[in-house]
N, C-alpha and C positions, 0 to 999 in steps of 0.2 A: 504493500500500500504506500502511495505517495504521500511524501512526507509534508506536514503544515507548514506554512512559513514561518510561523512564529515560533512552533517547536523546533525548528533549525536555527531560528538566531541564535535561541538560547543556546543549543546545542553547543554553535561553534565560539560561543562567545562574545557576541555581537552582530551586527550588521553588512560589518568592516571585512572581520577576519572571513564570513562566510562568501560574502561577492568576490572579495580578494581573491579568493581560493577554490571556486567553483568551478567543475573540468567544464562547464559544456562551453563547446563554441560561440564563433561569432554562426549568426543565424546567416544559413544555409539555403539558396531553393532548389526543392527538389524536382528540378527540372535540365535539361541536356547543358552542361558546361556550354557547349559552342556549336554554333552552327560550319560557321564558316570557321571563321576565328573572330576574338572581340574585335580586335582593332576594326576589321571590318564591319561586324554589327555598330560598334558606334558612328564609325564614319556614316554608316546608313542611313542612322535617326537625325543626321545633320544635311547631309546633300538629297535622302529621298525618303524613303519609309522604311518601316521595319511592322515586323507583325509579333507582338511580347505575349507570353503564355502568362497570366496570371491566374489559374486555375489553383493552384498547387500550395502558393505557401501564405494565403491568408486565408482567417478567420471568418465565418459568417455567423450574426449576431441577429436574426430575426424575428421583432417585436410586433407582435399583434395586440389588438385590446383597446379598449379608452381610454385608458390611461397612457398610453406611449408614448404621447409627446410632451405630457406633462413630466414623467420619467426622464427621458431627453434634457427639455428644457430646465429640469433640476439639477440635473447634471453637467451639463456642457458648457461652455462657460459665453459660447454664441449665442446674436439673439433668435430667438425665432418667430420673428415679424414677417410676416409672409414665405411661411415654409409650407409647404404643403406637396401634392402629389408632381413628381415630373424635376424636383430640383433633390440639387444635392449641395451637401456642404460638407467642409474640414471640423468636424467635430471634435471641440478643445476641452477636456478636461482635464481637471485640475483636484487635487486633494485638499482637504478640512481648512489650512493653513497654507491654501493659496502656489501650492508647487505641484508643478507639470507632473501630471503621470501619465499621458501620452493623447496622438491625435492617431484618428480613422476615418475613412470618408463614410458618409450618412445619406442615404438616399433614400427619399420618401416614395415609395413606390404607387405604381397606379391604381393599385388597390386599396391602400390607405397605409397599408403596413410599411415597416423601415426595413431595412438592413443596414447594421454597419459590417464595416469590412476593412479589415487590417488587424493588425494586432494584439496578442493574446490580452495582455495586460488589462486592456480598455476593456476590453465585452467582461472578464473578471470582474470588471469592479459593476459594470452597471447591470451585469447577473445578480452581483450579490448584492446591490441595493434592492434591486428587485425580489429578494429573498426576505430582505427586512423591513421590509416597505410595505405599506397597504396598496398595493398596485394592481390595477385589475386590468393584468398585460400577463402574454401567453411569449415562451420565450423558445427558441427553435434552435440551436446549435450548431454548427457546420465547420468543426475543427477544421486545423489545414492537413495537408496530407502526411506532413512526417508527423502528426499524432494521432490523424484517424485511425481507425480499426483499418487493422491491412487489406488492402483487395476490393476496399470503399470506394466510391469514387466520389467526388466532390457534388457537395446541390446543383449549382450554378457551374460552366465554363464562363471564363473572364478574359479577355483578350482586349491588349494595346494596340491599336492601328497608331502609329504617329510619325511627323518628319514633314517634311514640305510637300512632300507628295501623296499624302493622309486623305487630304480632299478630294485631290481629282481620282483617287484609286478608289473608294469608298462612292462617288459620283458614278463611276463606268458599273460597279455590283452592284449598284439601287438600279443603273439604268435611265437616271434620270437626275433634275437638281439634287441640290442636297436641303431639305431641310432650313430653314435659319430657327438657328438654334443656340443662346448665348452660353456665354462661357459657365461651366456647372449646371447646367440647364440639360435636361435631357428629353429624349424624343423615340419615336417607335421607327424600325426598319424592318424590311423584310428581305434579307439575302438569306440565299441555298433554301427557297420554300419554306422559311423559320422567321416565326415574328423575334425582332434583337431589340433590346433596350439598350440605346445607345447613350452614351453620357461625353458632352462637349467639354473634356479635359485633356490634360498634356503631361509626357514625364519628357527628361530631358532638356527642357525650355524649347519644346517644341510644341505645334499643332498637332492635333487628332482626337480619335474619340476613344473610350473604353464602353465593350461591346459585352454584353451578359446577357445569359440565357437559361434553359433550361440542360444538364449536359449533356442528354441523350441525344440533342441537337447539336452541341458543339462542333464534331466533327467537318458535318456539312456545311457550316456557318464559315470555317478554317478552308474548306478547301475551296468555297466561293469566291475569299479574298484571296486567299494564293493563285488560284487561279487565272483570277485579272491582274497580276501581281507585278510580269516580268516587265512588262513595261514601262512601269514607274519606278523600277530597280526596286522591288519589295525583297529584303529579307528579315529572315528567322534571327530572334534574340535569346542566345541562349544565360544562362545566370551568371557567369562572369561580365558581359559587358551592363544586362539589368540591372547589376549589384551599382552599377557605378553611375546610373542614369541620375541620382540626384544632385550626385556632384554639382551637374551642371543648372538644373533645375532651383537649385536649393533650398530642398527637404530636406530635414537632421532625420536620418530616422531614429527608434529609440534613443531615448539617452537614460540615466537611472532616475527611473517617477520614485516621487517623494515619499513612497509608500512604507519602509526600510523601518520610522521611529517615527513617533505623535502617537500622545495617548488615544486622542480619538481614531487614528484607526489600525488599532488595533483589534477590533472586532475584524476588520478587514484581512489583517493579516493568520487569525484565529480561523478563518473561515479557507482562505485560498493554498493551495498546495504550492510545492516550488517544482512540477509539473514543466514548466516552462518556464525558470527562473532565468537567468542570464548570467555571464560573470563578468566583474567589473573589473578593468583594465588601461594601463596607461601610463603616464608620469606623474600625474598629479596624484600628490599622494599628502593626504587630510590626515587628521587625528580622528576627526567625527563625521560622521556619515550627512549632516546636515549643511557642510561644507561643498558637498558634490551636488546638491541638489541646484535647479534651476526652475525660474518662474517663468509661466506663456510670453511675457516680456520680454527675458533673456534670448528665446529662441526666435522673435521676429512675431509674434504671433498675438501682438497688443492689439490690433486690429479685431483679435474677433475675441476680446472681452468685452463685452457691452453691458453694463448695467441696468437694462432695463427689466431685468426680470432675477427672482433669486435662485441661487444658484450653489450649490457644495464650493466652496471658498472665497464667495464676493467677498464679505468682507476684508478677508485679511488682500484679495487682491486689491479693495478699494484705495486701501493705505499707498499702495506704491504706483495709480493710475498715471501718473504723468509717466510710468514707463520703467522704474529701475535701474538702475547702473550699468546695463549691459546691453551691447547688442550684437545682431546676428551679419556676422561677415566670414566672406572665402578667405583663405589663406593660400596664396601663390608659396610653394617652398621653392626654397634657391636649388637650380638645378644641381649645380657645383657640388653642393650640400649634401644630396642626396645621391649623387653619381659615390659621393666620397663611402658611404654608407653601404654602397653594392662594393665598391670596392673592399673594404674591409675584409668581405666574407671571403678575398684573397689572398692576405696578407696571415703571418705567423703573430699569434695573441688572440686575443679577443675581440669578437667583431662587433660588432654593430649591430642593434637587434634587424633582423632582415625587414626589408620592407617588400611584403606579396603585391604582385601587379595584376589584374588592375584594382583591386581591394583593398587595402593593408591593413584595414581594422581587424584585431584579432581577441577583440571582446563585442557581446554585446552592449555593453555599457563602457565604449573608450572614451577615456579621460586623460588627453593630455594637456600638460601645463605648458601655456603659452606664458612667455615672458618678456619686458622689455628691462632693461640693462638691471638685469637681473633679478625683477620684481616680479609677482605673478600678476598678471593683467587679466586671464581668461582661462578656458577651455577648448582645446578640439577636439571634437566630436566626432567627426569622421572626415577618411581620407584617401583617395584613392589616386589612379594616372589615368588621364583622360587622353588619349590618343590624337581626336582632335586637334589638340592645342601643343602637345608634345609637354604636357605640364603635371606635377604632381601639388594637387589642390588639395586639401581639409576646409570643410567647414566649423565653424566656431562660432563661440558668446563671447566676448570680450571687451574690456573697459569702452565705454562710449565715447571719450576722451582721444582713444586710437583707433576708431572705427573709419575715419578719413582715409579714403583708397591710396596708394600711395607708401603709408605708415610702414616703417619698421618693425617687426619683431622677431622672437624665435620662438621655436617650438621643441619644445624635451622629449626628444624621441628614444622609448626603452623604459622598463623598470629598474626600479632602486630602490628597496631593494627587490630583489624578483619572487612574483608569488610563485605560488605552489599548484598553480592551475596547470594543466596539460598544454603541450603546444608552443610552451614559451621556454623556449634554449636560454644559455647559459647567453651571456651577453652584456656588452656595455652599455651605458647612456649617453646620447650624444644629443647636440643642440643643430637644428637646423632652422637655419635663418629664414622668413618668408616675411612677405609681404599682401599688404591689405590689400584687398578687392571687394567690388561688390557680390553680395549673395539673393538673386541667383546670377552667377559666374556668365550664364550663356546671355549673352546681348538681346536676345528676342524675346528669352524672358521675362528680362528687366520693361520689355516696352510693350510690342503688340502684344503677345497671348496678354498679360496684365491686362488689357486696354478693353478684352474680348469678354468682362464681365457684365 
């Protein structure tokens, strides 16, 4: 039986020692490493399209009943002033005391029901307010596949059309216009004889839609766009270059939710197994667990606190609405820097902790210390190489004072000392120099898709 989370803190002695020390990986999709190879699946989502399998490694979370959006709306830290059937939104919550425990996308479906979809963390916590709650909302479950029952196949297939040529290949399968359709807004399609519920979003900081169905359908939904596919140079994404699409986009995905220590919820952690815990990893290295924690603010994500409705941590986020000390920016690293760092692992001594391409997070919860002349100013979060650009990016939260593009700093690549988690070689710490940029990193990002809301 899986063990509670809270009988594991105690276990290991805290919060600290058990993230520190936790074997599992960074999270994985259980889907084909590579089509071609990444470098090419990336180039693809930048000069044409690409077709992304999201079937596989996220959660489905769906709420029926009267109560669902009252559930929702108490939870989330968005408003929901005109939410209703056909949109969707980045669903932000937030813990008792006002710090991130993660976003999912939230879509109101045609039938009045929701699903959210992403991340284990989130659907935990609004299951089990739903368990303690007088809520008269019916709750449907749809693990992702590396925890479903073996040989299950998922509710929904989920599939990314996106790139510059998202439109007119998605145009030539309908056969006809496309829709106007704004940005988070979704609409009905009918490719390979299958009604699609199409949603007008982007990864990468690109255009396209994310396409959901029933899966018994899926197949012939996949082979209609491959099909009209070669023409607009369509390819296959396999999990190596997916892993790295927000890079460019900039989504942090997980980072550690605040959920670890606070009296109040610990009913929360009484209840939730560590099933899908994560382990925490990095340079930055705290005494207290409430140190690594970060607010909707820190992560960019100030915009969708709205006070106009109550919510599981307005208040304590009321206190800090002009926004909190931090913000969300890419970190360019010095090429130099990190060539020196590959170099090492050929040199006699101790190298360099490696850095995996094009990934190099090797926790689910990385934390490293960003510094300027030797102060700690921030966090990065995640970090990968993006072929495109020939550049090895992280994004970050960091002092607002050096969030100006441009700005100096470094980042503390390695532990020190090193836990005891699997996967992590013997190695030294080293500082690599980067530089500020804006987050999202991809220039199209930053303008039209934004624009397209």
């Amino acid at each position: 039986m899986t063990e509670k989370l809270e009988d594991a803190i105690q276990r290991a002695g805290g919060p600290l020692p058990l993230l520190r020390n936790w074997s599992a990986r960074a999270h994985t999709l259980p889907i084909v490493a590579e089509h071609t190879s990444w470098q090419e699946e990336q180039h693809a989502w930048k000069v044409a399209c690409v077709l992304m399998d999201q079937s596989h490694h996220m959660t489905d979370l769906f709420l029926e009943g009267p109560d669902a959006l009252k559930l929702l709306s108490g939870l989330g830290t968005n408003s929901f002033k005109n939410f209703g059937p056909g949109k969707a939104k980045q669903f932000i919550v937030a813990d008792y005391y006002g710090r991130y425990i993660g976003d999912v996308i939230l879509f109101a479906l045609p039938d009045g029901g929701f699903d959210l979809v992403g991340r284990e963390i989130v659907m935990d916590w609004v299951q089990y307010h739903v368990e303690i709650g007088n809520y008269d909302v019916t709750v449907t479950r749809d693990d992702n596949t590396a925890v479903r029952e073996p040989g299950k196949p998922p509710v929904l297939y989920r599939y990314e059309v996106q790139g510059p040529n998202a439109g007119p290949l998605i145009r030539k399968v309908l056969g006809g216009e496309l829709p106007d359709v704004k940005f988070f807004n979704m609409a009905g399609f009918s490719i390979g004889g299958h009604h699609v519920h199409a949603l007008r979003h982007g990864m990468a900081g690109q255009p396209g839609y994310e396409l959901f169905g029933p899966w018994v359908e899926g197949e012939d939904v996949r082979n209609a766009i491959v099909a009209a596919g070669d023409e607009f140079g369509l390819k296959h994404v396999g999990a190596k270059a997916y892993s790295t699409a927000n890079l460019e986009s900039g989504w942090i995905p997980p980072t550690l939710p605040g959920i670890f220590s606070g009296e109040k919820n610990k009913g929360f952690r009484e209840w939730v197994t560590t099933a899908t815990l994560g382990a925490l990893g990095g340079s930055l290295n705290h005494d207290e667990i409430e140190e690594y924690y970060l607010t909707p603010y820190d992560l960019g994500y100030g915009h969708y606190v709205v006070f106009d409705h109550d919510f599981v941590g307005r208040e304590a986020l009321k206190k800090i609405q002009d926004g909190g000390p931090n913000a969300k920016v890419s970190l360019v690293w010095n090429s130099d820097d990190v060539t020196a760092v590959f170099g090492s692992l050929y040199q006699l001594g101790e190298s360099a902790k490696i850095i995996n391409i094009p990934k190099a997070r090797y926790a689910l919860y990385q934390k490293d210390a960003v510094l300027k002349d030797g102060k700690l100013v921030g966090q990065s979060l995640d970090c990968g190489y993006i072929s495109n650009e020939k550049l090895m990016i992280s994004l970050a939260s960091i002092d607002k004072s050096l969030s100006e593009p441009g700005t100096e700093v470094t980042v503390l690549w390695g532990e020190n000392p090193r836990s005891q988690k699997s996967g992590i070689e013997p190695h030294k710490q080293v500082e690599i120099r980067a530089t500020v940029a804006p987050a999202p990193f991809e220039r199209y990002a930053r303008g039209e898709y934004r624009d397209q809301k």
